[in-house]
SEVO-165916 format. One record per residue (C-alpha): x, y, z; residue in three letters; residue number from 1. Coordinates in nm, 2 decimals, always signed. Layout:
// SEVO-165916
c1, c2, c3, type, seq
X, Y, Z, ALA, NUM
...
END
This chain:
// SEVO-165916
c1, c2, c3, type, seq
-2.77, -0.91, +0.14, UNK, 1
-2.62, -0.70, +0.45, UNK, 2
-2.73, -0.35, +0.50, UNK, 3
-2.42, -0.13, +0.61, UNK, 4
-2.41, +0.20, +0.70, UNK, 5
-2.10, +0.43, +0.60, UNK, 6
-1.99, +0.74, +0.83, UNK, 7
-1.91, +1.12, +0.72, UNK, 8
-1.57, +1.15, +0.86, UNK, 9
-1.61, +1.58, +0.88, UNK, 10
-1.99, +1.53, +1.00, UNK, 11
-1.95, +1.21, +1.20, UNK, 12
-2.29, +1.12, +1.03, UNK, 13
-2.38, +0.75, +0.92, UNK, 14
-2.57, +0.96, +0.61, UNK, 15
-2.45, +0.65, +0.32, UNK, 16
-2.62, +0.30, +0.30, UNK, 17
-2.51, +0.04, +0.06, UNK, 18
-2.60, -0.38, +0.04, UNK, 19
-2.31, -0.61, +0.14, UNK, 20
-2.24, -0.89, -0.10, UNK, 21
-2.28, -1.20, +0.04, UNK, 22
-2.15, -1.57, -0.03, UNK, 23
-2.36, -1.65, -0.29, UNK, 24
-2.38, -1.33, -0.46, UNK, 25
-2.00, -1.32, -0.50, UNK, 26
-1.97, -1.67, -0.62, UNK, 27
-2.20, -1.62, -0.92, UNK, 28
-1.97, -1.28, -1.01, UNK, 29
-1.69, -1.50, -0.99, UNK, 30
-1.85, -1.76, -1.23, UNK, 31
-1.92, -1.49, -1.46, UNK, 32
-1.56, -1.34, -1.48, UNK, 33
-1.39, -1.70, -1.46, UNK, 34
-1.59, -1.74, -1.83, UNK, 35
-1.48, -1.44, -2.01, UNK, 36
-1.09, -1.51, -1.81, UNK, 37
-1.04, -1.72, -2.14, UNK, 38
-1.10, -1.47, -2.38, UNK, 39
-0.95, -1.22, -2.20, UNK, 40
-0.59, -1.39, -2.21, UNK, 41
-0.69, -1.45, -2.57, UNK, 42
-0.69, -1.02, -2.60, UNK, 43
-0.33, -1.06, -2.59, UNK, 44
-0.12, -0.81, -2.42, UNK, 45
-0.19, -0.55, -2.69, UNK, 46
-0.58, -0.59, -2.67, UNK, 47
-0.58, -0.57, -2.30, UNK, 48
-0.35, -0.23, -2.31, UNK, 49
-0.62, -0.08, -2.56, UNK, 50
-0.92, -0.16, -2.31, UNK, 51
-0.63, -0.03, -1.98, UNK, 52
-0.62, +0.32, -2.19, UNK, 53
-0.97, +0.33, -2.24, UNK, 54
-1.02, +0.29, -1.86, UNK, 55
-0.79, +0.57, -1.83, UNK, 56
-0.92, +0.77, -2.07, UNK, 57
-1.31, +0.71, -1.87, UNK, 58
-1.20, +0.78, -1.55, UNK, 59
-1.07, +1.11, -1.69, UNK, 60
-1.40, +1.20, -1.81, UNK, 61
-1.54, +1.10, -1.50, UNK, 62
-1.27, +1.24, -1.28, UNK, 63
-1.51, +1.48, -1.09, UNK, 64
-1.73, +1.26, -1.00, UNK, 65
-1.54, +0.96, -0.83, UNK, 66
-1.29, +1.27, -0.69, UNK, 67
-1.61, +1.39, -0.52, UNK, 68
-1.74, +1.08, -0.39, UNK, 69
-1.40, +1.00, -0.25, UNK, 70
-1.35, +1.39, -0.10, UNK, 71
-1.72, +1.27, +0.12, UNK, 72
-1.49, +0.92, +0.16, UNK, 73
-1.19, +1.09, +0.33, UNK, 74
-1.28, +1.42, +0.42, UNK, 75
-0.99, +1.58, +0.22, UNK, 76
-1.03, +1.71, -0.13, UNK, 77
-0.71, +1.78, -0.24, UNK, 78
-0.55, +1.43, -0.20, UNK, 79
-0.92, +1.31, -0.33, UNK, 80
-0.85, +1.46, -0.68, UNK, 81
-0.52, +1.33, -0.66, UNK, 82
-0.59, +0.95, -0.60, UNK, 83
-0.79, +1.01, -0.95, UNK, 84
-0.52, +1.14, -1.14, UNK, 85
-0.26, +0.90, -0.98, UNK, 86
-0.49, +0.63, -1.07, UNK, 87
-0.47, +0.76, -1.50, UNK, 88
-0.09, +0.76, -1.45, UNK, 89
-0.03, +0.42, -1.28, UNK, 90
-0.27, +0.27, -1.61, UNK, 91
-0.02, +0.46, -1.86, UNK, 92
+0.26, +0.41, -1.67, UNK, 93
+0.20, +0.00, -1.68, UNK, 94
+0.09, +0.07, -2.00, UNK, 95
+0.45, +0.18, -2.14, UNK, 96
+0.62, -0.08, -1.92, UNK, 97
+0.43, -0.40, -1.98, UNK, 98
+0.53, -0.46, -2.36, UNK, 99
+0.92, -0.52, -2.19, UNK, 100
+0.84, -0.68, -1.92, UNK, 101
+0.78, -1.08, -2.02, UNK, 102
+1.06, -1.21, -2.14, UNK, 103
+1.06, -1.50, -2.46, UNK, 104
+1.27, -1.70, -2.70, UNK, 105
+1.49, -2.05, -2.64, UNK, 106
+1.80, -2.05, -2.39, UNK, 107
+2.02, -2.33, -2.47, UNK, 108
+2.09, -2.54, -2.16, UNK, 109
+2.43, -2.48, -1.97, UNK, 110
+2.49, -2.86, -1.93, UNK, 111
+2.32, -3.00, -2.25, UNK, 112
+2.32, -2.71, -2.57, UNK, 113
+2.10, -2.97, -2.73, UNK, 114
+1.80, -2.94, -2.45, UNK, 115
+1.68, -2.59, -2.48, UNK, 116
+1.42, -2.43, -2.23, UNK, 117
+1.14, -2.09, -2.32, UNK, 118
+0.93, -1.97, -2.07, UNK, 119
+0.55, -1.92, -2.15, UNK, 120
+0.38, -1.72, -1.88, UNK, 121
-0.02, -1.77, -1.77, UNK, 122
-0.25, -1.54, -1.55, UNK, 123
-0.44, -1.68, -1.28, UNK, 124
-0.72, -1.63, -1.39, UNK, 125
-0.94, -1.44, -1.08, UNK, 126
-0.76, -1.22, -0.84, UNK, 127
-0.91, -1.06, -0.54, UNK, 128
-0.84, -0.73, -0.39, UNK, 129
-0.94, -0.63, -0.02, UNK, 130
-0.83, -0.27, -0.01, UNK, 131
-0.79, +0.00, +0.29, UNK, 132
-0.98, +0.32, +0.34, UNK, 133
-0.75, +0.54, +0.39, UNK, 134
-0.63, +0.58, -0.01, UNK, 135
-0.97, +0.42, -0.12, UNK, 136
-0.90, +0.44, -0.52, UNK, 137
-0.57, +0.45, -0.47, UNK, 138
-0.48, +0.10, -0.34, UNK, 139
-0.80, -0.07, -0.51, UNK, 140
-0.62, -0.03, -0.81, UNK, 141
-0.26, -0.03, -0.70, UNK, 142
-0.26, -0.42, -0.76, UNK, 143
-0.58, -0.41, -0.98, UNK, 144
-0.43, -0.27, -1.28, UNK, 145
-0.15, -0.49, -1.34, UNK, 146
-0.34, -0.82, -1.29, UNK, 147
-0.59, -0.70, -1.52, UNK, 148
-0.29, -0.62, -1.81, UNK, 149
-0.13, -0.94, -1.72, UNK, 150
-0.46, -1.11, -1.85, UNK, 151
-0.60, -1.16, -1.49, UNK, 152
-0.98, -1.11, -1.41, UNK, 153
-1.02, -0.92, -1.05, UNK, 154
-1.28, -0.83, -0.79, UNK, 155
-1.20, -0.56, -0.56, UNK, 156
-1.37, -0.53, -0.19, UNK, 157
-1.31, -0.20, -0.06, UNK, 158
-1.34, -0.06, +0.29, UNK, 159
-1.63, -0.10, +0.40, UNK, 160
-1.57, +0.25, +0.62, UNK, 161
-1.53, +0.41, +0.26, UNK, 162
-1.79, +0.28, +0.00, UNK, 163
-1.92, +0.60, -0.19, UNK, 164
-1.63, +0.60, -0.49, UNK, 165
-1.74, +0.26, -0.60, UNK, 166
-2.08, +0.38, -0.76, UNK, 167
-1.92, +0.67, -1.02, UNK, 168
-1.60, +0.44, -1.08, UNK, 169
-1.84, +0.14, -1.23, UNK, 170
-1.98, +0.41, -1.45, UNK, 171
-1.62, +0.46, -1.55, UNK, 172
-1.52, +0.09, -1.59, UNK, 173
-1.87, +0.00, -1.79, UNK, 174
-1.80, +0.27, -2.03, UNK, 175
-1.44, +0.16, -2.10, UNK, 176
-1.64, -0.22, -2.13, UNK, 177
-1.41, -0.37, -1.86, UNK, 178
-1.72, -0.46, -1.65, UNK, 179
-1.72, -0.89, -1.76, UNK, 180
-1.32, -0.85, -1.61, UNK, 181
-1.34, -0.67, -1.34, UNK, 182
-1.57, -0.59, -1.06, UNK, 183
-1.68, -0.44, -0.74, UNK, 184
-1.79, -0.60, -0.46, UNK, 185
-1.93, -0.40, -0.14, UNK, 186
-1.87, -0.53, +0.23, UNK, 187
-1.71, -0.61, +0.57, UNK, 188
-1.51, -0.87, +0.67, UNK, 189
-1.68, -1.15, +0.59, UNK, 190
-1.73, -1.08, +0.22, UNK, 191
-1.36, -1.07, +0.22, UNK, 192
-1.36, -1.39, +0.39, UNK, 193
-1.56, -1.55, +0.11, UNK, 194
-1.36, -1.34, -0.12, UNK, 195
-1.04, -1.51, -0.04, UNK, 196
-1.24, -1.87, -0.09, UNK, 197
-1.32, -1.77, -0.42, UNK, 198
-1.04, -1.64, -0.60, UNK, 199
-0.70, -1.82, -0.72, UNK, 200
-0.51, -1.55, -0.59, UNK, 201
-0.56, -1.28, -0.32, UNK, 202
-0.39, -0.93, -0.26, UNK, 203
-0.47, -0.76, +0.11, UNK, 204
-0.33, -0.43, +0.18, UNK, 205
-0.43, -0.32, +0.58, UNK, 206
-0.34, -0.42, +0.94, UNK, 207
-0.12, -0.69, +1.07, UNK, 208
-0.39, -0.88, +1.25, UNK, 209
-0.64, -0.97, +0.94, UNK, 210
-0.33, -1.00, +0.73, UNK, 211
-0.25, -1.30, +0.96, UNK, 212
-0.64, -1.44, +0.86, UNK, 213
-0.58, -1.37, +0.51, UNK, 214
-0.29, -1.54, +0.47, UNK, 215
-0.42, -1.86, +0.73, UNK, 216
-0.74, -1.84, +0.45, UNK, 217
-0.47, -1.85, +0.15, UNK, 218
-0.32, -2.14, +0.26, UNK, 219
-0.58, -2.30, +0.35, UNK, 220
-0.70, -2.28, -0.02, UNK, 221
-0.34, -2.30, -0.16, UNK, 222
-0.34, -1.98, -0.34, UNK, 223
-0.07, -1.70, -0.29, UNK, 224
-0.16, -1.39, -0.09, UNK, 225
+0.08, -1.07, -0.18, UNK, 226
+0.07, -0.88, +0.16, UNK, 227
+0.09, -0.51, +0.24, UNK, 228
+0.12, -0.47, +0.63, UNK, 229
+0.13, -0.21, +0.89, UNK, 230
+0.45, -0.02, +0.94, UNK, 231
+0.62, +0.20, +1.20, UNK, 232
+0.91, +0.33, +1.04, UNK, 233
+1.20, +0.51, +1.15, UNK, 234
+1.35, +0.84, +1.06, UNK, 235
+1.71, +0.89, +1.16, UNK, 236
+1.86, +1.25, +1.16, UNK, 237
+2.25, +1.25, +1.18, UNK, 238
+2.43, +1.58, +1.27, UNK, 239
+2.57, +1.66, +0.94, UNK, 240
+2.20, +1.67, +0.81, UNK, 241
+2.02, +2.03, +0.66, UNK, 242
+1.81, +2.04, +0.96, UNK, 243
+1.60, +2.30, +0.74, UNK, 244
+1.54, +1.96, +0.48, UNK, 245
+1.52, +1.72, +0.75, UNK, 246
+1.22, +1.89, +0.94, UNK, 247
+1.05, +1.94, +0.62, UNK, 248
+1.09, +1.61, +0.53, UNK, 249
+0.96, +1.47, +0.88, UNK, 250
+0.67, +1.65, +0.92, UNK, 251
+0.52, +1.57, +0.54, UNK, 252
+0.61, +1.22, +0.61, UNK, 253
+0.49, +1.24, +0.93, UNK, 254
+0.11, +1.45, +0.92, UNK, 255
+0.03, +1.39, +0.53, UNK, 256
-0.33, +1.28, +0.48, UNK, 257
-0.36, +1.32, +0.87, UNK, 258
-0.09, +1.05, +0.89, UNK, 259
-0.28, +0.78, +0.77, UNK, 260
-0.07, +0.60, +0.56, UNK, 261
+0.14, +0.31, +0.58, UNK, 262
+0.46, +0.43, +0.51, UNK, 263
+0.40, +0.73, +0.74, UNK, 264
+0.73, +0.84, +0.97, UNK, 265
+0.56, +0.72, +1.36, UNK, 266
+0.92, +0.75, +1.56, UNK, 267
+1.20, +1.01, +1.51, UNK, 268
+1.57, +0.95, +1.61, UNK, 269
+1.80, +1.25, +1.59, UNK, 270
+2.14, +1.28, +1.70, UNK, 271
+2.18, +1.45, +2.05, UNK, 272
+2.41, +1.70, +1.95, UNK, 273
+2.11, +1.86, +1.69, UNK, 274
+1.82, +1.70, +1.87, UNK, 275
+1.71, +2.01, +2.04, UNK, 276
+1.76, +2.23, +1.76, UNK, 277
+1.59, +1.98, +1.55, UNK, 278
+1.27, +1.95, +1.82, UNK, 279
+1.24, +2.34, +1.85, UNK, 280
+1.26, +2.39, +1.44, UNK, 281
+1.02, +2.07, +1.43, UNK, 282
+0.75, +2.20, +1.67, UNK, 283
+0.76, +2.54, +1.52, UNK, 284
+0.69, +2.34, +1.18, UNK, 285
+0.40, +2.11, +1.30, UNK, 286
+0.23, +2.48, +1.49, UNK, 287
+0.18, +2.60, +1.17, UNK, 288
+0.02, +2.31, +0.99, UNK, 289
-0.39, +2.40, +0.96, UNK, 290
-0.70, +2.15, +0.97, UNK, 291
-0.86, +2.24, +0.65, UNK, 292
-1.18, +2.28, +0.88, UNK, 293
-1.42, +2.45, +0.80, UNK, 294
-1.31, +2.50, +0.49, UNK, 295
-1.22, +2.21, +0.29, UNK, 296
-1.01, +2.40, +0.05, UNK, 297
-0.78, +2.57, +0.27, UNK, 298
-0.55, +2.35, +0.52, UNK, 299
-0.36, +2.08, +0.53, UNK, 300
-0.47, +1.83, +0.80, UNK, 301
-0.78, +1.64, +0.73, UNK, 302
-1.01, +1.48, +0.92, UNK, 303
-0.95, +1.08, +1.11, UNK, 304
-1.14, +0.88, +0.85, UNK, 305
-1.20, +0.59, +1.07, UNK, 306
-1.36, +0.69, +1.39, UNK, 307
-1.20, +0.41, +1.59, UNK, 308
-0.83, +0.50, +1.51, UNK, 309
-0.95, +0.83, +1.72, UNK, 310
-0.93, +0.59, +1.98, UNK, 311
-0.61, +0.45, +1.95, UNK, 312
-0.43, +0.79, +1.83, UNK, 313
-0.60, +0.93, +2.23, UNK, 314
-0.44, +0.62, +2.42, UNK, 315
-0.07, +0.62, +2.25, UNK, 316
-0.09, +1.01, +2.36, UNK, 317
-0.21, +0.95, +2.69, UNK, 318
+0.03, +0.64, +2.76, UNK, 319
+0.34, +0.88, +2.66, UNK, 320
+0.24, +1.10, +2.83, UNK, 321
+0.21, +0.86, +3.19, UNK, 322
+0.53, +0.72, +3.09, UNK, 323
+0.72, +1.10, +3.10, UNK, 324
+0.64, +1.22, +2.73, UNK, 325
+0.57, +1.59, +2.66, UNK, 326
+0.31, +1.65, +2.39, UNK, 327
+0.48, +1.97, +2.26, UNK, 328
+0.20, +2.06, +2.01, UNK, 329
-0.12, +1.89, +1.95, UNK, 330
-0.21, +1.62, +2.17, UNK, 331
-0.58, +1.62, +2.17, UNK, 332
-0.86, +1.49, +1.97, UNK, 333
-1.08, +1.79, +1.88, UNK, 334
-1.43, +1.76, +1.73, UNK, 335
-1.54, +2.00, +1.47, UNK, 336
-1.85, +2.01, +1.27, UNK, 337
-1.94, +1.63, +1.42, UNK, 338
-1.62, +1.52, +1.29, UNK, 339
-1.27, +1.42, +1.43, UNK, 340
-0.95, +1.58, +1.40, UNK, 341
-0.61, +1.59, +1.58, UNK, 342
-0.33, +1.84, +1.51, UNK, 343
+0.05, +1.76, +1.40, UNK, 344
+0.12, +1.61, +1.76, UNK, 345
+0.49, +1.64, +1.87, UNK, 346
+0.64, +1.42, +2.19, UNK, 347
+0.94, +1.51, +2.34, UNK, 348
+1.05, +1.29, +2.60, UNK, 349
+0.99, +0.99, +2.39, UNK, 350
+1.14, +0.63, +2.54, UNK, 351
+1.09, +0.28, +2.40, UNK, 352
+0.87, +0.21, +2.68, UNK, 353
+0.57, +0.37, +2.53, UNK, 354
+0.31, +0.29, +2.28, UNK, 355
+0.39, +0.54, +2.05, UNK, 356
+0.67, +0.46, +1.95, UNK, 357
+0.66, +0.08, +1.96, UNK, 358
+0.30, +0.01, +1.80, UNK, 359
+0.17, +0.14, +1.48, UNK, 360
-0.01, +0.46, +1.56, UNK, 361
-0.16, +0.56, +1.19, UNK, 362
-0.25, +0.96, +1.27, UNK, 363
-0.01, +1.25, +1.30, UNK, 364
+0.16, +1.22, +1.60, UNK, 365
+0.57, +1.23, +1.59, UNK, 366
+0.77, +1.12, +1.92, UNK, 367
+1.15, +1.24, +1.88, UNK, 368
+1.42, +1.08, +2.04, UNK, 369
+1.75, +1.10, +2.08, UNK, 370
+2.10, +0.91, +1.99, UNK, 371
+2.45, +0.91, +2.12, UNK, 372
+2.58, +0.70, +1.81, UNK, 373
+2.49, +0.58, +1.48, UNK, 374
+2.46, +0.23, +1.62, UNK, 375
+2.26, +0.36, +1.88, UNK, 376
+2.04, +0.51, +1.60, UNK, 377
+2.05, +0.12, +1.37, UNK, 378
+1.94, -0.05, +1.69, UNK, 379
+1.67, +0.14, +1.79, UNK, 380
+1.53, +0.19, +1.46, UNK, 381
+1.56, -0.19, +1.36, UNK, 382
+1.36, -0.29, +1.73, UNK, 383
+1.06, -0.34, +1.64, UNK, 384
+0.84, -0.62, +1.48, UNK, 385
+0.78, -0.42, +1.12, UNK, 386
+0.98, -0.40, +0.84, UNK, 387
+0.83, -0.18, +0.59, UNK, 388
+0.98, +0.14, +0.53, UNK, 389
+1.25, +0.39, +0.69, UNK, 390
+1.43, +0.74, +0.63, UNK, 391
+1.81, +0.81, +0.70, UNK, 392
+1.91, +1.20, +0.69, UNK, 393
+2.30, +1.30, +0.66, UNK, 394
+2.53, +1.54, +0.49, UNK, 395
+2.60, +1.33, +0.23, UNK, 396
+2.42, +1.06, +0.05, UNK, 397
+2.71, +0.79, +0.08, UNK, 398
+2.65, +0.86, +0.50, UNK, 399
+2.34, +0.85, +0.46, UNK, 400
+2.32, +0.52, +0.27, UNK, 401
+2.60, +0.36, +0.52, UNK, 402
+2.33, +0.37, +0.74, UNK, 403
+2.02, +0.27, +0.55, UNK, 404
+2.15, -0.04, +0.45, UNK, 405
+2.20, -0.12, +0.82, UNK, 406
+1.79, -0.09, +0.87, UNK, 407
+1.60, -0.40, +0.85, UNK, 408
+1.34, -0.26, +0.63, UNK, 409
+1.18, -0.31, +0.26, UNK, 410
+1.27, +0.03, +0.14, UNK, 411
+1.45, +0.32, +0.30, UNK, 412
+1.47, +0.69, +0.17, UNK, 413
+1.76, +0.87, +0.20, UNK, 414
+1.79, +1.26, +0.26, UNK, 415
+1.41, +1.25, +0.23, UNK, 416
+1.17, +0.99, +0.38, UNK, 417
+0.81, +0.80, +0.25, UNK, 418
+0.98, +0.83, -0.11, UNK, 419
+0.73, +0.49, -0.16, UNK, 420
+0.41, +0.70, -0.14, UNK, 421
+0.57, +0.96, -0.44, UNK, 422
+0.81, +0.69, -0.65, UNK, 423
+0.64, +0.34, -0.76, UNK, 424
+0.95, +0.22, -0.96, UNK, 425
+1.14, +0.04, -0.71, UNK, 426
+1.10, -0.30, -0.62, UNK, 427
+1.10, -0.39, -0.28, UNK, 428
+0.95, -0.66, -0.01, UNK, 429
+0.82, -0.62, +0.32, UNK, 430
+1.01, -0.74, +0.61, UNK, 431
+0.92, -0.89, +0.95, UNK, 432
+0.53, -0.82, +1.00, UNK, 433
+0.49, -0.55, +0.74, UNK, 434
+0.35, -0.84, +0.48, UNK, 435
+0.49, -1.10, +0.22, UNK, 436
+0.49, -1.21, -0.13, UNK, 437
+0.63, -1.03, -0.45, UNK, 438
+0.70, -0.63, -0.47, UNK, 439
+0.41, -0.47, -0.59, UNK, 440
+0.60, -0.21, -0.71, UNK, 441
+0.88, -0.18, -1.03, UNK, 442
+0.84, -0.47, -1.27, UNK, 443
+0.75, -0.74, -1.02, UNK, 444
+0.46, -0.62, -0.95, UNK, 445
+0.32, -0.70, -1.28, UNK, 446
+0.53, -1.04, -1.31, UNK, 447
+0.35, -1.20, -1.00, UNK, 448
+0.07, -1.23, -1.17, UNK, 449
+0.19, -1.50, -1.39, UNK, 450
+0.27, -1.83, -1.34, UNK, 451
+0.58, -1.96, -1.51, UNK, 452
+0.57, -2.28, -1.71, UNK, 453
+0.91, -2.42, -1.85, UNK, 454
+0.87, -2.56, -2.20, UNK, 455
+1.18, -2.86, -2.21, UNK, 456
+1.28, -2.90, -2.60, UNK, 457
+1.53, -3.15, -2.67, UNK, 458
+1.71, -3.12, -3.05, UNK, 459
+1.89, -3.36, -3.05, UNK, 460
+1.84, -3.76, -3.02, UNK, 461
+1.63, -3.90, -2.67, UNK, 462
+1.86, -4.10, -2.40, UNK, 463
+1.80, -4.45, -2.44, UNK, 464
+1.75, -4.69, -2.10, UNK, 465
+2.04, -4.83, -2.16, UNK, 466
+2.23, -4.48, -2.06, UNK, 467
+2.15, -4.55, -1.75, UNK, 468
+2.24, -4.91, -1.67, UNK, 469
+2.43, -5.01, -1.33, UNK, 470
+2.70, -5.11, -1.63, UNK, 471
+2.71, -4.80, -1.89, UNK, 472
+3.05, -4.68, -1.90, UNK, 473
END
């Protein structure tokens, strides 16, 4: 076993050890859970809700405990107690959903009425999970909860970076006797190597670069891998938008849990003719934003979970700022209390020659720039490598869809923006970089965790050889 080390992110103290679980280790958990997968397919889909709403029901009673661990996690408390309660209503929103979401009985073929075809569906029967840190519960479970209902086993690897939330949620999971289905496993990156060697199918939510190695390890072991990449979306501000709305909405989008999210605004293009009015109403905005430093229950920007995005978030600032950007608020990485923190960071100035608006930045920093004409706005918000999510603002919600169905992009909110991170209904993909396989999100994202086999019925009498002879007329 690997000893690993996990960091306060508002003391900057390594203060948490835990044992990484190595090859072996995880091999004989995933023996153990590929002998109850049997049985629990066998639950049916009413058995396996029952044990889904007695998870619910334990991580209720145990809500304080996991939101604690995860507030030490993040550094935020707020967000920590919601990732707990959003966790509950994912379970009973699957939970009213599943029953309608398979669907059964004999379809008579188009060509032939007398061959008929039904559809019988089968879990595989181990999925992994290799989750972020910056929604630690959140998006272990995101994917976690409707394998499990569609009669999947799972193990989860968290972030290493965030480790402590694991300890009260087993409590939780052993009480509601889900512990033989699903597990834990602590570690870095090469426990989620071996993770991906083990399982028959593997779900990754984090950067571009190991999404590339976890997909290269999927297909090297022929299982599918459901990818949830980085993002830089776009915000586009037309001149008949609320600027009032619109500001609102791009600074939420923009700073919320410090920015670290994936659907996070990271680039701001606002039509000339309101740009300045929108930049001056913007920066007056993203002034009054607090750190909830020292006190953890006032503010609302958190600490930089990861210290190394510190880093990054320092040299996107510093390369706008060679290239002719203005950082209009914020702008530099302050330490308080040991830990990290940057304010709402505005850049005027912004061009598509700098970092910060062309790589994925992850912290609260919002370049504005701005556009002449819509198509100015559709090309510059569709030139970049991701695909994940964008935001259209306009008078009207028929301009503001003309526009968003224009932007290369798996989901785009419109007089709003990161809808995804509020409203789970909605099916979507990821384009370009931003990941691959089936929505994990609206109904697909409990059907892709069963395989679809076509039972062939013929009624009627079998085609003889004969049929099929050079000479059958």
């Amino acid at each position: 076993m690997t000893q690993l080390k996990a960091r306060d992110p508002r003391t900057g103290e390594y203060d948490y050890q835990f044992e990484g679980t190595d090859r072996s280790a995880l091999e004989a958990i995933a023996s153990r859970q590929r002998a109850t997968a049997q049985d629990w397919h066998a639950l049916g889909l009413d058995g396996r809700m029952a044990k889904l709403g007695a998870l619910a029901d334990a991580l209720g009673k145990h809500h304080d405990a996991i939101a604690a661990a995860l507030e030490i996690d993040t550094g935020r408390r707020r967000i920590a107690g919601l990732e707990v309660d959003g966790t509950i209503g994912a379970i009973h929103g699957w939970l009213a959903q599943a029953p309608h979401l398979v669907p059964s009985g004999w379809t008579e073929g188009r060509m032939n009425p007398a061959i008929r075809h039904a559809p019988q569906f089968l879990p595989y029967a181990l999925v992994g999970v290799i989750s972020p840190w910056n929604f630690p519960l959140t998006l272990s479970m995101i994917d976690t909860i409707p394998a499990l209902l569609a009669g999947c086993t799972v193990i989860v690897k968290p972030s290493e970076v965030t480790p402590r939330f694991v300890d009260p949620l087993r409590v939780a999971i052993a009480e509601a006797g889900l512990s033989d289905v699903l597990s834990f496993v602590q570690g870095d990156g090469a426990t989620g190597a071996a993770l991906i060697d083990t399982v028959d199918a593997i779900c990754f939510t984090g950067s571009v670069p190991t999404g590339r190695k976890v997909a290269a390890g999927a297909a090297q072991n022929m299982i599918p891998a459901f990818l949830e990449l980085g993002g830089k979306d776009p915000l586009i501000v037309l001149e008949s938008s609320d600027l009032e709305a619109a500001t609102d909405a791009a600074l939420r989008s923009s700073v919320l849990s410090t920015g670290q999210a994936c659907q996070s605004i990271e680039r701001i293009y606002v039509q000339r003719s309101i740009h300045d009015a929108f930049l001056s109403r913007l920066v007056e905005k993203a002034e009054a934003a607090r750190l909830n430093w020292p006190d953890i229950t006032q503010g609302e920007i958190g600490p930089i979970i990861f210290d190394k995005q510190a880093a990054i978030l320092e040299a996107h600032i510093e390369d706008a700022k060679a290239k002719g950007g203005r950082a209009l608020t914020g702008g530099t990485i302050e330490t308080h209390g040991g830990g990290l923190w940057l304010r709402p960071t505005v850049i005027g100035d912004a061009t598509h020659e700098m970092k910060v608006v062309t790589q994925e930045t992850f912290g609260p920093i919002m370049p504005v720039l701005p556009f002449d004409t819509v198509e100015d706005a559709i090309a510059m918000a569709n030139d970049t490598e991701y695909g994940l999510s964008a935001a259209v603002f306009a008078g009207t919600l028929e301009e503001a869809q003309a526009v968003g169905e224009q932007i290369e992009a798996g989901a785009v909110s419109l007089n709003d923006a990161a809808l995804t991170a509020l409203f789970h209904e909605a099916e979507k993909h990821s384009f370009k970089l931003s990941g691959m396989g089936g929505s994990r999100m609206g109904p697909a994202g409990f059907q892709r965790f069963l395989r679809r086999k076509a039972l062939i019925a013929n009624t009627g009498a079998p085609a003889p050889l004969g049929a099929f002879a050079e000479d059958a007329q």
